[in-house]
BADOMI-230592 format. One line per 3 residues: number of its first residue (from 0); their letters; for each residue z, y, x of N, C-alpha, C, O, CB. Coordinates in Angstrom, 3 decimals. Atoms other than C-alpha are relative to their C-alpha. Glycine has a CB too. Layout:
N
NUM	a	Z Y X Z Y X Z Y X Z Y X Z Y X | ...
This chain:
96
0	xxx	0.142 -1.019 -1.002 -9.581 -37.733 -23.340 -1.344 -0.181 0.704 -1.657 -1.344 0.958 1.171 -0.050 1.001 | 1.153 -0.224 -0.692 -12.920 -36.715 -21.590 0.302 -0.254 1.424 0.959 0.486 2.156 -0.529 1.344 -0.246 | 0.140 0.291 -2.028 -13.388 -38.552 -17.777 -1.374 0.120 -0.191 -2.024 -0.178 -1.193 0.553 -1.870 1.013
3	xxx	1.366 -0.123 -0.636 -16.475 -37.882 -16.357 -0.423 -1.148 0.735 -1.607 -1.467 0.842 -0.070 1.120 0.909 | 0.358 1.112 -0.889 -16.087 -40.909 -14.108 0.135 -1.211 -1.298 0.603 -2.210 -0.753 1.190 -0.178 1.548 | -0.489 1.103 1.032 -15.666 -43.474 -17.757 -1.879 -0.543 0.844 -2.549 0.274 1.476 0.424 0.557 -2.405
6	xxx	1.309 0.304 0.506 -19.175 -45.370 -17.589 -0.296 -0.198 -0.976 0.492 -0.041 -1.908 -0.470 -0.722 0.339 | 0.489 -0.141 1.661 -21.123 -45.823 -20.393 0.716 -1.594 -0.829 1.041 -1.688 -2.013 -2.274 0.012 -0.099 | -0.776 1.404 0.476 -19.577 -49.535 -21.000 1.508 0.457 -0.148 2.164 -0.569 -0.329 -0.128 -1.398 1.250
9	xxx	-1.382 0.016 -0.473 -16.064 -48.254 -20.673 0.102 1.556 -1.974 0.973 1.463 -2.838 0.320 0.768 2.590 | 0.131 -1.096 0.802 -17.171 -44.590 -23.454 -0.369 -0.609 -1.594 -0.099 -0.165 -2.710 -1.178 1.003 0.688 | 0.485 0.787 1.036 -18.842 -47.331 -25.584 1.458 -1.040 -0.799 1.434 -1.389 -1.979 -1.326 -0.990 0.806
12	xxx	-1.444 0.818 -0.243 -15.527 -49.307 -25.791 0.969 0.658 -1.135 1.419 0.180 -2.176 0.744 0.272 1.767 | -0.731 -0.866 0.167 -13.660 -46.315 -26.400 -0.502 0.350 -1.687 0.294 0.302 -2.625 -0.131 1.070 1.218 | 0.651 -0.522 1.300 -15.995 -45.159 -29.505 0.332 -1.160 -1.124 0.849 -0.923 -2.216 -1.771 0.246 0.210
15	xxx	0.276 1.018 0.729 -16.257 -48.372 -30.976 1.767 -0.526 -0.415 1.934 -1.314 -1.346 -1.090 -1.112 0.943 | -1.135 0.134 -0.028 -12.202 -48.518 -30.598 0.281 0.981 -1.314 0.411 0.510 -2.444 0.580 0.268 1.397 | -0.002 -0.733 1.140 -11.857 -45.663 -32.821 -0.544 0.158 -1.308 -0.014 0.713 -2.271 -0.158 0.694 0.293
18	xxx	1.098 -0.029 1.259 -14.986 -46.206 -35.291 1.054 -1.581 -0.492 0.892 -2.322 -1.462 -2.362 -0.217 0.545 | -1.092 1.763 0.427 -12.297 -49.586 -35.635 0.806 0.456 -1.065 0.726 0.257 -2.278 1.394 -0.771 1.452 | -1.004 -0.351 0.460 -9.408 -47.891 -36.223 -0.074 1.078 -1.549 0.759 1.184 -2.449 0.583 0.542 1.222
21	xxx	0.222 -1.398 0.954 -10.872 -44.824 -38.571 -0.681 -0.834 -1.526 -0.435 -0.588 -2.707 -1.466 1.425 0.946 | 0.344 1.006 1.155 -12.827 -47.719 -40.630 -0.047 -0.667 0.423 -1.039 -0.817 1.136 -0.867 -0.095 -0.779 | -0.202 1.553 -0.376 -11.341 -51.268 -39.885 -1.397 -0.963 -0.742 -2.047 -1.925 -0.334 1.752 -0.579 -0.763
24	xxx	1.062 1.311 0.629 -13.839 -52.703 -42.542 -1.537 0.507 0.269 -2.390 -0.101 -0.379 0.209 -0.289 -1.990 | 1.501 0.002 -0.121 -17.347 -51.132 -41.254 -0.119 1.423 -0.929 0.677 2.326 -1.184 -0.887 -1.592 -0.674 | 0.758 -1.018 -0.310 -19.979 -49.035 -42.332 0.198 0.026 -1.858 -0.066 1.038 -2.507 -1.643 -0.220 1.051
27	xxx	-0.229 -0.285 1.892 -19.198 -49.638 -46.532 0.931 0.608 -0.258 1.037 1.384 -1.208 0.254 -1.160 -1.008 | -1.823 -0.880 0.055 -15.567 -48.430 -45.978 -0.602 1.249 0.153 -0.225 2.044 -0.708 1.479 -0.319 1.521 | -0.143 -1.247 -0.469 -16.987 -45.399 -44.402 -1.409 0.270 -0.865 -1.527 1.483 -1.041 0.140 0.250 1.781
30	xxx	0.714 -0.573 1.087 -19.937 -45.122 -46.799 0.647 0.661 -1.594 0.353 1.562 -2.379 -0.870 -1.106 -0.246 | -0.553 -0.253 1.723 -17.657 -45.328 -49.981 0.974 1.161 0.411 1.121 1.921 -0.546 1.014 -1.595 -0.970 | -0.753 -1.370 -0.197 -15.383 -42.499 -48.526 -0.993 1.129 -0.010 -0.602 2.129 -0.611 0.827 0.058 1.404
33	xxx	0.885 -0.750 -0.004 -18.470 -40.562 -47.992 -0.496 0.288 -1.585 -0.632 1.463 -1.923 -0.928 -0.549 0.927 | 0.750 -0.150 1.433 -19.895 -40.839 -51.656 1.250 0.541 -0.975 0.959 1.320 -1.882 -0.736 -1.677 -0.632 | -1.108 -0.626 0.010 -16.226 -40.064 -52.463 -0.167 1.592 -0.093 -0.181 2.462 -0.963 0.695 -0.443 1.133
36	xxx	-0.008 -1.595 0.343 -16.549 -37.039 -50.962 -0.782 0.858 -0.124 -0.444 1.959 0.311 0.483 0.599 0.604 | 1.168 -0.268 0.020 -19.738 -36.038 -51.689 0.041 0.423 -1.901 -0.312 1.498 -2.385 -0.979 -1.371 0.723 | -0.200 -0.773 1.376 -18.922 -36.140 -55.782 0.940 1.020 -0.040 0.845 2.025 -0.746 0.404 -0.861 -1.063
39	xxx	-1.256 -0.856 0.429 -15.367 -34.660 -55.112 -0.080 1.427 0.533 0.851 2.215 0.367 1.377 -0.654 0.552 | 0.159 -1.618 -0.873 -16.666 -31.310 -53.099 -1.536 -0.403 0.461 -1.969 -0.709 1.572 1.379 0.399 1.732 | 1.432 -0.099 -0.451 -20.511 -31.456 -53.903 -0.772 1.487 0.707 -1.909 1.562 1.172 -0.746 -0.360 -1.323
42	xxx	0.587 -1.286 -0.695 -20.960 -27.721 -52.594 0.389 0.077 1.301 0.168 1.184 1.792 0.400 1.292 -0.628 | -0.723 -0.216 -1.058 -19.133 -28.556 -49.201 -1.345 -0.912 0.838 -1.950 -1.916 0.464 1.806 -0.567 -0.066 | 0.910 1.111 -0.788 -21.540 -29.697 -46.234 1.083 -1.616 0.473 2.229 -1.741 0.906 -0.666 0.991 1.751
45	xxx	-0.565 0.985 -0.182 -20.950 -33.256 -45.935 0.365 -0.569 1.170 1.403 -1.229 1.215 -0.489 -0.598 -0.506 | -0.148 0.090 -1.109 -21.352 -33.720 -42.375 2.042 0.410 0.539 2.958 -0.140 1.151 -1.313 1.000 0.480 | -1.426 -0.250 -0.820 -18.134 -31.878 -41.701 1.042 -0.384 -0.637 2.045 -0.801 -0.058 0.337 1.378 0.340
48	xxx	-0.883 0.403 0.502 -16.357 -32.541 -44.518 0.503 -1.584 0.495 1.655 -1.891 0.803 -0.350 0.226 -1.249 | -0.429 1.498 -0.893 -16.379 -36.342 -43.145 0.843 0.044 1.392 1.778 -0.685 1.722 -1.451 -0.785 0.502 | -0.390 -0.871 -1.403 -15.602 -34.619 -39.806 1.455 0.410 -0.359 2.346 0.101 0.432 -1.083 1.544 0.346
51	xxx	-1.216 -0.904 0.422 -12.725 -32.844 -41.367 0.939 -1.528 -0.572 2.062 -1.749 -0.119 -0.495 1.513 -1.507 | -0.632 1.612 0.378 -11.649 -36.690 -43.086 0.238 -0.563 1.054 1.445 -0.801 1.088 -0.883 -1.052 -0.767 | -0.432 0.980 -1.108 -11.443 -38.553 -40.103 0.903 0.835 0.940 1.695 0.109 1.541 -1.319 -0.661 0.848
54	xxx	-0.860 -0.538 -0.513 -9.556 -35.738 -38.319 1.501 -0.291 -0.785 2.421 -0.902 -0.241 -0.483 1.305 0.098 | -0.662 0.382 1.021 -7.344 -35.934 -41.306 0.972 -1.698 0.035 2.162 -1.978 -0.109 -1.167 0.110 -1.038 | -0.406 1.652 0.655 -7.181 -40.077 -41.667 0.634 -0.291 1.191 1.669 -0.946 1.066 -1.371 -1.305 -0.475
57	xxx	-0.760 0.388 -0.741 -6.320 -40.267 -37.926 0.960 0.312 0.428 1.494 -0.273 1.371 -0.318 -0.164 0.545 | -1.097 -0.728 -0.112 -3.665 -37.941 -38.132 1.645 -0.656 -0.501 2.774 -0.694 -0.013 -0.437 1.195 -0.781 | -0.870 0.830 0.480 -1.886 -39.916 -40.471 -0.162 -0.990 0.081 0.426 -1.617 -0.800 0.266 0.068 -0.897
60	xxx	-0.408 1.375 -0.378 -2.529 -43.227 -38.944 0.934 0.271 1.340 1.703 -0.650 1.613 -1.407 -1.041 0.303 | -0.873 -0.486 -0.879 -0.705 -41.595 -36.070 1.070 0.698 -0.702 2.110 0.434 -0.098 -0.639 0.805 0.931 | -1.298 -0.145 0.904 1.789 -40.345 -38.203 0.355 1.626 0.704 1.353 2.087 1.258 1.461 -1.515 0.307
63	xxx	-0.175 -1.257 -0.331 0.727 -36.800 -37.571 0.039 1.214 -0.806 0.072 2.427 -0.602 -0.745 0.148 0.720 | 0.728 -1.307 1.202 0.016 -35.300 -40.855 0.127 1.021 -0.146 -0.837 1.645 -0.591 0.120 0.040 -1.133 | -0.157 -1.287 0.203 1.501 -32.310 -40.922 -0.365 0.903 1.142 -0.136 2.065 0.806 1.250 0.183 -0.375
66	xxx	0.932 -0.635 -0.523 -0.257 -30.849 -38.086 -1.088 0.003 -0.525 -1.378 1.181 -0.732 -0.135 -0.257 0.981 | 1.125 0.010 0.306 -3.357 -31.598 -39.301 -0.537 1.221 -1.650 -1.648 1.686 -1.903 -0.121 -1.651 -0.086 | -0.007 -0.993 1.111 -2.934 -29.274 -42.624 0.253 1.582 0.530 0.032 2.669 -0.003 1.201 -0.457 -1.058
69	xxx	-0.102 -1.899 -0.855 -2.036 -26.164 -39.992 -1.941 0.205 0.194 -2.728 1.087 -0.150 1.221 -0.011 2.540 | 1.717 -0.178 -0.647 -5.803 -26.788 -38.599 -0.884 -0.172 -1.195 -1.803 0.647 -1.166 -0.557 -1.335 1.278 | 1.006 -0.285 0.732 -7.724 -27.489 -41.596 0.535 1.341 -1.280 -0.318 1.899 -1.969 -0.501 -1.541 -0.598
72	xxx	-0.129 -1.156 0.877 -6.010 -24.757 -43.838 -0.782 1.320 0.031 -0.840 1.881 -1.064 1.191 0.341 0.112 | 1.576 -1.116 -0.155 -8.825 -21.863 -42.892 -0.843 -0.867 -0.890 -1.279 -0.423 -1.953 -0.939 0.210 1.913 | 1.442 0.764 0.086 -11.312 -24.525 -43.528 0.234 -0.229 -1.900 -0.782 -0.103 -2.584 -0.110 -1.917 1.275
75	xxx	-0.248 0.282 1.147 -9.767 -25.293 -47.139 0.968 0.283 -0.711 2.029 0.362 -0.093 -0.077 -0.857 -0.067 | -1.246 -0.473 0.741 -7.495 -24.284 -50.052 1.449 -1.448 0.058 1.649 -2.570 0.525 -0.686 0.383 -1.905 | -1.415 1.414 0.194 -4.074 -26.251 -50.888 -0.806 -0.989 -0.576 -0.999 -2.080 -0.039 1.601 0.298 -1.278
78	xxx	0.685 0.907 1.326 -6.202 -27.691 -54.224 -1.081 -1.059 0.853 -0.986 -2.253 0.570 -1.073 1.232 -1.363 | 1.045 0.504 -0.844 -9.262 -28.875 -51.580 1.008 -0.967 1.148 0.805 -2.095 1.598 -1.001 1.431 0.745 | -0.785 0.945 -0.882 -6.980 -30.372 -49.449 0.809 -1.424 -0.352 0.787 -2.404 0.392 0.934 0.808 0.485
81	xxx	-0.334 0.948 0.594 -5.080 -32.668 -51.738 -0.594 -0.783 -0.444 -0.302 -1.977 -0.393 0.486 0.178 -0.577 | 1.250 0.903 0.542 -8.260 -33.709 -53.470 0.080 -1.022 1.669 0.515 -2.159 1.847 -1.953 1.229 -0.424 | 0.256 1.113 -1.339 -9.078 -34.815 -49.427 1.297 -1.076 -0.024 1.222 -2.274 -0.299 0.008 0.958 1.776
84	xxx	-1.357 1.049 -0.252 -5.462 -36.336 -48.910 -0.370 -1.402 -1.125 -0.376 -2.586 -0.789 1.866 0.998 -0.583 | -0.149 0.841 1.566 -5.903 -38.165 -52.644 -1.294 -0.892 0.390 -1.219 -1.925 -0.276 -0.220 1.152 -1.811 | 0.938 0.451 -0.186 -9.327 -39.519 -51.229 0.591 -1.338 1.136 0.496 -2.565 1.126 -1.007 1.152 0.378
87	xxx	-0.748 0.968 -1.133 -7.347 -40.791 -48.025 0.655 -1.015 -0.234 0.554 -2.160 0.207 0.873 0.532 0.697 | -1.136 1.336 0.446 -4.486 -42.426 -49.826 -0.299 -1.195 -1.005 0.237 -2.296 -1.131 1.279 0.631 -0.735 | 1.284 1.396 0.253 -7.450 -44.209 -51.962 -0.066 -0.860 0.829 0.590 -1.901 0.833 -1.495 0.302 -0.002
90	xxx	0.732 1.045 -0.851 -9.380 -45.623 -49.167 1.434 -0.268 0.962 0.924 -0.707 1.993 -1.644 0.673 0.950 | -0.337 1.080 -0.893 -5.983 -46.952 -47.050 0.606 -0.587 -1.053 0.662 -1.777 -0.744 0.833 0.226 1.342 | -0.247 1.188 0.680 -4.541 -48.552 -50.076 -1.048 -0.700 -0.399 -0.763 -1.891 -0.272 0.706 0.175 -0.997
93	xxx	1.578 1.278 0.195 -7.941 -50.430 -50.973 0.393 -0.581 0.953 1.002 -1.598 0.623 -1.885 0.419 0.201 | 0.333 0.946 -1.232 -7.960 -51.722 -47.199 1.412 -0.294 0.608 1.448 -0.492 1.822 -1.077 0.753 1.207 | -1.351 0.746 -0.911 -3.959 -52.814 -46.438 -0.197 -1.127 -0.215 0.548 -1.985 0.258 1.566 0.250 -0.339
């Protein structure tokens, strides 16, 4: 949630809490999902598609998934979506 009163030690915290949780093992975990999805939907901008993954990955580490397929369904077909899911259920079995 957005406070205005967080300081920057407290926002930094917060980020670095989540960049944890979204990739426990660093910046290779979240590179090799990227190159992932970069062959598996090379005509999709990558920026969001990652954007659209981590909405995705923290949905179902919260054990939210099926909201998260109401909100990206505009953004992608069933077929585009499973590819993503099938990318997801890659990278958390590699890292249990």
């Amino acid at each position: 949630m957005f406070n205005l009163f967080e300081s920057q030690e407290e926002k930094e915290a917060k980020r670095k809490a989540f960049q944890e949780k979204i990739f426990p093992h660093g910046d290779g975990q979240r590179n090799k999902v990227k190159e992932a999805l970069e062959q598996t939907f090379p005509e999709r901008n990558i920026k969001q598609l990652l954007y659209e993954y981590i909405i995705l990955k923290e949905k179902v580490l919260d054990d939210e998934k099926d909201t998260v397929k109401i909100n990206l369904k505009p953004k992608m077909t069933d077929v585009e979506f499973d590819k993503l899911l099938s990318i997801l259920e890659e990278d958390l079995a590699s890292h249990t």
